[in-house]
MDTraj code that builds the backbone (N, CA, C; nanometers):
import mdtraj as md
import numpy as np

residues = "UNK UNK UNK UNK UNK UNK UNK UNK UNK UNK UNK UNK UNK UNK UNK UNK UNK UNK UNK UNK UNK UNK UNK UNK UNK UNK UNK UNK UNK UNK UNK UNK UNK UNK UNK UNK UNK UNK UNK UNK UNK UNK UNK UNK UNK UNK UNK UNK UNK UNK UNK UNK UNK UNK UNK UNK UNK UNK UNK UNK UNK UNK UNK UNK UNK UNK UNK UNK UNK UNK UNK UNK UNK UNK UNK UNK UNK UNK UNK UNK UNK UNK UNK UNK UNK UNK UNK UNK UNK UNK UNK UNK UNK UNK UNK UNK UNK UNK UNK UNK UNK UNK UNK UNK UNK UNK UNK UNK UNK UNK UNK UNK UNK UNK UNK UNK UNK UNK UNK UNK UNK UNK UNK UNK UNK UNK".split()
xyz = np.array([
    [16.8899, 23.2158, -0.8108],
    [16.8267, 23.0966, -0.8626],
    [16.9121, 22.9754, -0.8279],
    [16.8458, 22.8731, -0.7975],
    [16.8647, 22.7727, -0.7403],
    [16.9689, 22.6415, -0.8774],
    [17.0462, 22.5891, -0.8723],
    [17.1238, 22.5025, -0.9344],
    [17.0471, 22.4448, -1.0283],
    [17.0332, 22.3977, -1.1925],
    [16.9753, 22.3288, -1.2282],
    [16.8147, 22.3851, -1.2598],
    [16.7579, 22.5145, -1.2697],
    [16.7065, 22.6190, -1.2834],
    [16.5815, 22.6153, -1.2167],
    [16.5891, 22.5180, -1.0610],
    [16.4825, 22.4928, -0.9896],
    [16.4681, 22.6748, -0.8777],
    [16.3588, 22.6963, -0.8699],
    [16.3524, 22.8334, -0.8079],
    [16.3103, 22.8191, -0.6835],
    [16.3490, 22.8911, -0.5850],
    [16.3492, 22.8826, -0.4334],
    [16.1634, 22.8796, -0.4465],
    [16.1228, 22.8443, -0.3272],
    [15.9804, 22.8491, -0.2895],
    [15.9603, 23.0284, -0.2289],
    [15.8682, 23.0525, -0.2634],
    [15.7765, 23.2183, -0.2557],
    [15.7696, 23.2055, -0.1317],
    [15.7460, 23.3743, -0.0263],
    [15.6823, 23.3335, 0.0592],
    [15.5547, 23.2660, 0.0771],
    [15.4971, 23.2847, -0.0119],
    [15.3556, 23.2474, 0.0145],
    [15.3733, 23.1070, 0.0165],
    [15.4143, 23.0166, -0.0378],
    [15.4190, 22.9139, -0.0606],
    [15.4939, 22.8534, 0.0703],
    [15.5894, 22.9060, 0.1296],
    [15.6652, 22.8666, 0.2575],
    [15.5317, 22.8837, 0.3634],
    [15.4742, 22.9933, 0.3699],
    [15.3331, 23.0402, 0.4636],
    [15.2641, 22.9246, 0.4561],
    [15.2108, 22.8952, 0.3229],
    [15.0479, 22.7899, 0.3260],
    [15.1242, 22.6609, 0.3482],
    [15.2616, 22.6322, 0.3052],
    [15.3039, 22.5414, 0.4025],
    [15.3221, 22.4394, 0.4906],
    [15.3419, 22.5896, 0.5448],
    [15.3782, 22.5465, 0.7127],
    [15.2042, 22.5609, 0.7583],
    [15.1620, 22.6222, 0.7513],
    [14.9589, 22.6365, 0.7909],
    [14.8985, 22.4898, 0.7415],
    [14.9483, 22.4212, 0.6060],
    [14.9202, 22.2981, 0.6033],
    [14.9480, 22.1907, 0.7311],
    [15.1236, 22.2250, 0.7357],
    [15.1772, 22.1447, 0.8153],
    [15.0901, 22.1316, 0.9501],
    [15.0701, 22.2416, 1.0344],
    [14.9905, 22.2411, 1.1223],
    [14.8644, 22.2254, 1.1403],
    [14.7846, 22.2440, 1.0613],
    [14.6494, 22.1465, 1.0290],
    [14.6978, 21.9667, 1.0396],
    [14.7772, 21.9106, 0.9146],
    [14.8007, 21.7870, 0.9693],
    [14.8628, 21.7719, 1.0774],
    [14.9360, 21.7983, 1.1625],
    [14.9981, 21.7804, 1.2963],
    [14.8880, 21.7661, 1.3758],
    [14.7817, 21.8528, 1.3944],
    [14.6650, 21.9042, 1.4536],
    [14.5986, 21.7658, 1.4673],
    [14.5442, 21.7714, 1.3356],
    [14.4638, 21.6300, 1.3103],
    [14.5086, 21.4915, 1.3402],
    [14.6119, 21.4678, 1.3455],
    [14.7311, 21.3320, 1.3815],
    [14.7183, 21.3241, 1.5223],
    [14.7067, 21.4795, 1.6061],
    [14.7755, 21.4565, 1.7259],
    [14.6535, 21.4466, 1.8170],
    [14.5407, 21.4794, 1.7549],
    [14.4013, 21.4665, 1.7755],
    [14.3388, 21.3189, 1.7647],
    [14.4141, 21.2529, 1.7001],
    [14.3704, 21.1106, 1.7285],
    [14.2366, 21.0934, 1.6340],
    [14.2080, 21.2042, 1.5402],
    [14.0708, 21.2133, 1.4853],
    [14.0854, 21.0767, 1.3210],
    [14.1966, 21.0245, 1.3143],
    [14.1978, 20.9237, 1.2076],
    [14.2099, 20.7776, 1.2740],
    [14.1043, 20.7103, 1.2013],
    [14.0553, 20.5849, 1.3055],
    [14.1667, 20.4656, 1.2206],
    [14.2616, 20.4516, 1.1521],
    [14.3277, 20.3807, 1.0815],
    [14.3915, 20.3056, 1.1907],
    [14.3996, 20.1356, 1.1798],
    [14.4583, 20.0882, 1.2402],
    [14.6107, 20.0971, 1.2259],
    [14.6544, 20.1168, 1.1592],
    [14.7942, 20.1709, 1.1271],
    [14.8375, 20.2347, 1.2152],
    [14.7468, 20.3296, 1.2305],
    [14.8087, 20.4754, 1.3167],
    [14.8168, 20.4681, 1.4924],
    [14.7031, 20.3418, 1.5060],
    [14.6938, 20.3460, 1.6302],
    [14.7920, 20.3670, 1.7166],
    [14.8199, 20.4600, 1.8500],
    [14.8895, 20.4340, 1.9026],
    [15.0521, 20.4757, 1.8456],
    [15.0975, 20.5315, 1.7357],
    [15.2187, 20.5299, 1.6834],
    [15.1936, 20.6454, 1.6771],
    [15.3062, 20.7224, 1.7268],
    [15.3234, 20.9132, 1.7545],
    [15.3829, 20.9797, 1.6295],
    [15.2979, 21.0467, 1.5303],
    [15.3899, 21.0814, 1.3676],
    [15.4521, 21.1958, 1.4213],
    [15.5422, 21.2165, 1.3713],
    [15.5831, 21.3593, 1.3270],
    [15.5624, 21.3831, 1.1461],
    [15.4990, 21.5525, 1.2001],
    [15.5345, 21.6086, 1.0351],
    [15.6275, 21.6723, 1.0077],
    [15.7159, 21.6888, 0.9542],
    [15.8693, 21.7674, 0.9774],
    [15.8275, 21.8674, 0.8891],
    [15.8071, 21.8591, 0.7687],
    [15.8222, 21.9444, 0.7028],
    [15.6896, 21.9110, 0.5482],
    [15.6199, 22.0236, 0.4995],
    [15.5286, 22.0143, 0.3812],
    [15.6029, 22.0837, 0.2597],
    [15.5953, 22.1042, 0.1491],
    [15.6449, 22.1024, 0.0460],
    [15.5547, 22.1428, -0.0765],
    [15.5277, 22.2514, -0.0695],
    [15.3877, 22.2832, -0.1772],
    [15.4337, 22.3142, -0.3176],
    [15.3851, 22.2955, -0.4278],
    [15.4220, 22.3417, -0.5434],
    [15.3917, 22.4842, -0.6185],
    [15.4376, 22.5783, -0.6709],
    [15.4547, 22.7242, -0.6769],
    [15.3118, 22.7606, -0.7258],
    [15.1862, 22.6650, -0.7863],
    [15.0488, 22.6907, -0.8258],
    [15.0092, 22.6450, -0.6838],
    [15.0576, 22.6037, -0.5604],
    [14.9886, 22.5791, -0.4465],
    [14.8727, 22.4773, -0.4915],
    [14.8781, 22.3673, -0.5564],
    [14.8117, 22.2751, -0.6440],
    [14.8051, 22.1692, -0.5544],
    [14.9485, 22.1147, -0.5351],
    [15.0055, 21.9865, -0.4495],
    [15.0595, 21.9960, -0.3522],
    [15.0597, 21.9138, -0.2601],
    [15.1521, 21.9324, -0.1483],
    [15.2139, 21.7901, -0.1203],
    [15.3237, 21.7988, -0.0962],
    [15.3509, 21.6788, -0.0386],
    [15.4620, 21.6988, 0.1426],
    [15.4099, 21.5704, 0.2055],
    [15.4269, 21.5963, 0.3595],
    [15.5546, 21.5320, 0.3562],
    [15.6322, 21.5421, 0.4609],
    [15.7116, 21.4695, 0.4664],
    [15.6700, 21.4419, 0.6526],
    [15.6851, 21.2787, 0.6232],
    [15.5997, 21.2781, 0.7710],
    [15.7263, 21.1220, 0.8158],
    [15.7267, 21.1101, 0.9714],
    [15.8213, 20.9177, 1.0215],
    [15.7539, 20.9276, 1.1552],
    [15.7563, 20.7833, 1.2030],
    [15.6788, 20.7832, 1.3354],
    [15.7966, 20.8304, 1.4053],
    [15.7377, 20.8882, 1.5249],
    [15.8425, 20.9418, 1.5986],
    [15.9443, 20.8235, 1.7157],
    [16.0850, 20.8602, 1.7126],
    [16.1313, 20.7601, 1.7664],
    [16.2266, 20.6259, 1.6333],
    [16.1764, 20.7090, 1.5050],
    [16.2257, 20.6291, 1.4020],
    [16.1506, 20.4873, 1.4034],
    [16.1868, 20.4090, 1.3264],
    [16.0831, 20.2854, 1.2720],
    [16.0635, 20.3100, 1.1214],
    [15.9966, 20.1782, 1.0842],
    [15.9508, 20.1886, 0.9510],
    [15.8025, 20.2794, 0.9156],
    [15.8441, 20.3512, 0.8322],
    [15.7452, 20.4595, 0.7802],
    [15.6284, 20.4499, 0.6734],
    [15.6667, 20.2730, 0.6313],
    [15.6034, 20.2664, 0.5389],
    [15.4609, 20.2579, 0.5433],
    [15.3884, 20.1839, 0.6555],
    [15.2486, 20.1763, 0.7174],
    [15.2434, 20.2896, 0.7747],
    [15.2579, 20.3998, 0.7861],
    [15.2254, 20.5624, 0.8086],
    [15.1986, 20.5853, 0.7113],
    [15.3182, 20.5857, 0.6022],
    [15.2879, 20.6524, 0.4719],
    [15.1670, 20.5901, 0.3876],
    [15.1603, 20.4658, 0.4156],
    [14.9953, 20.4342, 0.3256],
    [14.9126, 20.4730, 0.4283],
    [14.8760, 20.4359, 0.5612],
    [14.7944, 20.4987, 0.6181],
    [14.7155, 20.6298, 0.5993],
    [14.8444, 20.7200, 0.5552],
    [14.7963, 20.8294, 0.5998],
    [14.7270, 20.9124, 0.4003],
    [14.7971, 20.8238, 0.3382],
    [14.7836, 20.8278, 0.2142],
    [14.6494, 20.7610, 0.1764],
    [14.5881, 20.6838, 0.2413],
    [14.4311, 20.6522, 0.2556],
    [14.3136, 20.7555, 0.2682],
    [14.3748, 20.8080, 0.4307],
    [14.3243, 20.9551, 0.4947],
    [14.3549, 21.0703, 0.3672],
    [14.4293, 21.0929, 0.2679],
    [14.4148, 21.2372, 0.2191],
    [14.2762, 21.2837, 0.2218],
    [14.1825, 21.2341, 0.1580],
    [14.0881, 21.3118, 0.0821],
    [14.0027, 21.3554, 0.2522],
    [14.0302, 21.2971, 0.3502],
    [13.9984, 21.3499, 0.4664],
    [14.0565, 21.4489, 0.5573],
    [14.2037, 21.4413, 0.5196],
    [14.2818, 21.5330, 0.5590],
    [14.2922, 21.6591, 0.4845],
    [14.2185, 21.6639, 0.3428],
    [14.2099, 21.7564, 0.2536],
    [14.0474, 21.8391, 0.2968],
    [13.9665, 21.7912, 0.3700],
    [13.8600, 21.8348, 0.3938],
    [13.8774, 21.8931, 0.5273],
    [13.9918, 21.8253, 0.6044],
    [13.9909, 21.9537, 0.7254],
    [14.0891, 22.0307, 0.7431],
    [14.1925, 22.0350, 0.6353],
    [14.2708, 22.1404, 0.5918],
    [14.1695, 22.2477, 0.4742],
    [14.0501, 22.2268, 0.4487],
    [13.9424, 22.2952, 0.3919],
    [13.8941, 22.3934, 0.5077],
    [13.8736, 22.3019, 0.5945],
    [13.7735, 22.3789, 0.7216],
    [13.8624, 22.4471, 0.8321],
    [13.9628, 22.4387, 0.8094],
    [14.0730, 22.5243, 0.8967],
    [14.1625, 22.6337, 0.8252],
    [14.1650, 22.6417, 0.6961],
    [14.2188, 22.7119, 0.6222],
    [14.1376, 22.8376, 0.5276],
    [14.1741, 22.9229, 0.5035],
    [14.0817, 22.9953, 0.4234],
    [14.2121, 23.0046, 0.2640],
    [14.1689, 22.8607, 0.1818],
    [14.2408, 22.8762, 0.1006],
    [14.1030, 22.8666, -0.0104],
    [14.1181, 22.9251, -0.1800],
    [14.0381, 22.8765, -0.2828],
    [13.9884, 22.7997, -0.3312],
    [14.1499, 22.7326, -0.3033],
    [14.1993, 22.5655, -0.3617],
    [14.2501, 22.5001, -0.2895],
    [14.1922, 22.3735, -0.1938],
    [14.3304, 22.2921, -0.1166],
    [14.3541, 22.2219, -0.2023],
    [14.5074, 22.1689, -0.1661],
    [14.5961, 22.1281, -0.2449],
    [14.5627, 22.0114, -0.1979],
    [14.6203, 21.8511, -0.3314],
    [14.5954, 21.7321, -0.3160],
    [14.7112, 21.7095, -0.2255],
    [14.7048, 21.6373, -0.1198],
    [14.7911, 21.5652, -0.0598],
    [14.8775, 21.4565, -0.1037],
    [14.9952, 21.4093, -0.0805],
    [15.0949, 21.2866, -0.1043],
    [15.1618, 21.3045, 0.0226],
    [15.2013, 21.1738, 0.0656],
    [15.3223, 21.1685, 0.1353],
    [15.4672, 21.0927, 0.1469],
    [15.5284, 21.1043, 0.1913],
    [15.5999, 21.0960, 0.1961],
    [15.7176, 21.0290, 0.3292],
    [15.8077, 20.9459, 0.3452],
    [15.8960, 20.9077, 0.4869],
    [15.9976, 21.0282, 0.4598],
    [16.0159, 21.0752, 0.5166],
    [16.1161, 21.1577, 0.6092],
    [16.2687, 21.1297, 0.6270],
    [16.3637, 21.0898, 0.5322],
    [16.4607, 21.0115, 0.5538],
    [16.5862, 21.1033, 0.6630],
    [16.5556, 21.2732, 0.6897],
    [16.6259, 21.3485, 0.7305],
    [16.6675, 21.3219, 0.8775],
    [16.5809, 21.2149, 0.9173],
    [16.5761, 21.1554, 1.1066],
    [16.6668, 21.0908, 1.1311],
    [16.6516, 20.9882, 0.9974],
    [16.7426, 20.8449, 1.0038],
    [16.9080, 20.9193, 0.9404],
    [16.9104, 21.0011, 0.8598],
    [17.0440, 21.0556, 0.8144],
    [17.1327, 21.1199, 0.8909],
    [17.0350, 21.2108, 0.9980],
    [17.1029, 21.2687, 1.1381],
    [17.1556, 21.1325, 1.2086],
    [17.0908, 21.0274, 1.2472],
    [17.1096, 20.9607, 1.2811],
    [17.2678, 20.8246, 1.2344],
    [17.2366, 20.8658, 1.0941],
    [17.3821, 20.8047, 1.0556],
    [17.4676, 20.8749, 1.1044],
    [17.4912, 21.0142, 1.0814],
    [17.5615, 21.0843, 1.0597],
    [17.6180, 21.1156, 1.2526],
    [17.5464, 21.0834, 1.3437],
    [17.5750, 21.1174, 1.4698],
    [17.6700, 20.9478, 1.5281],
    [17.6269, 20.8613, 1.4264],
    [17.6931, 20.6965, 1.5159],
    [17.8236, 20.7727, 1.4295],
    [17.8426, 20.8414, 1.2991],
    [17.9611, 20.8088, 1.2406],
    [18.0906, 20.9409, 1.3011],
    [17.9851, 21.0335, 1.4219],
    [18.0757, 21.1424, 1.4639],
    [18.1323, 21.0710, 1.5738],
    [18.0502, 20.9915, 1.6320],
    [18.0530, 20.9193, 1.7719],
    [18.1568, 20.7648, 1.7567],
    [18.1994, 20.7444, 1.6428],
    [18.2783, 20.6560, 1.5957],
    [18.4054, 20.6927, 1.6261],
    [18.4982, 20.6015, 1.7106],
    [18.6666, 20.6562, 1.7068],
    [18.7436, 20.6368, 1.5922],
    [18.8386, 20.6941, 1.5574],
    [18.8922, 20.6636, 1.4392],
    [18.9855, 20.5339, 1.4776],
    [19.0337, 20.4519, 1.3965],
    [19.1253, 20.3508, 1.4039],
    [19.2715, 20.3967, 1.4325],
    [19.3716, 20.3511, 1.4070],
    [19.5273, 20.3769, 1.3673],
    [19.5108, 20.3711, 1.2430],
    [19.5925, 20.4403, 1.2279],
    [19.6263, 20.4859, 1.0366],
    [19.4953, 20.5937, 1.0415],
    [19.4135, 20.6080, 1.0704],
    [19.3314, 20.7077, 1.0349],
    [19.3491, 20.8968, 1.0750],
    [19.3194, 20.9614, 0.9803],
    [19.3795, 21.0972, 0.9881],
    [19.2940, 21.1676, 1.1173],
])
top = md.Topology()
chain = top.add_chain()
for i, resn in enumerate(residues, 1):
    res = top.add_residue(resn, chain, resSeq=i)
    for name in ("N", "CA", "C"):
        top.add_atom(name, md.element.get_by_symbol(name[0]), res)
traj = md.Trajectory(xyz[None], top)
């Protein structure tokens, strides 16, 4: 058990997922959402995040190439109840789960974290 008495995710829950994830990837990369937002700007979905009743999901999605995420994230937060109808028709689930999303901060953190390896140290520094 996980720190703080949060419990790892089931397989099943890692499965429907990632099967989410790829339905939205699908649909994004399909060009099938007419949002001016989106035009033209390449998302990535990194990673989905379902809750253990498979109820909710939330995406974690950044345009690719980094940028601000925030006109993705409403964009695409417009699109749920459409993205919930063709994660309906591609999935053989009971219940699809409501969508949220989310920016992706794991792009931009690699990204700190690579200027600060790529940084020389000064004098005096260990």
């Amino acid at each position: 058990m996980k720190k703080g008495g949060a419990r790892a995710p089931s397989q099943r829950q890692l499965r429907v997922a990632e099967e989410v994830r790829h339905v939205l990837a699908y649909v994004i990369e399909r060009d099938e959402l007419h949002d001016p937002a989106l035009a033209g700007v390449p998302i990535t979905v990194s990673e989905v995040r379902i809750s253990p009743d498979l109820e909710n999901a939330t995406a974690f999605v950044s345009p690719l190439g980094g940028g601000d995420a925030g006109p993705v994230v409403q964009a695409l937060s417009r699109a749920a109840s459409f993205l919930r109808r063709r994660i309906a028709q591609e999935m053989a689930l009971r219940h699809v789960p409501a969508l949220s999303f989310q920016a992706d901060p794991s792009f931009d953190e690699a990204q700190r974290i690579q200027e600060l390896l790529n940084t020389p140290f000064g004098k005096g520094d260990p």
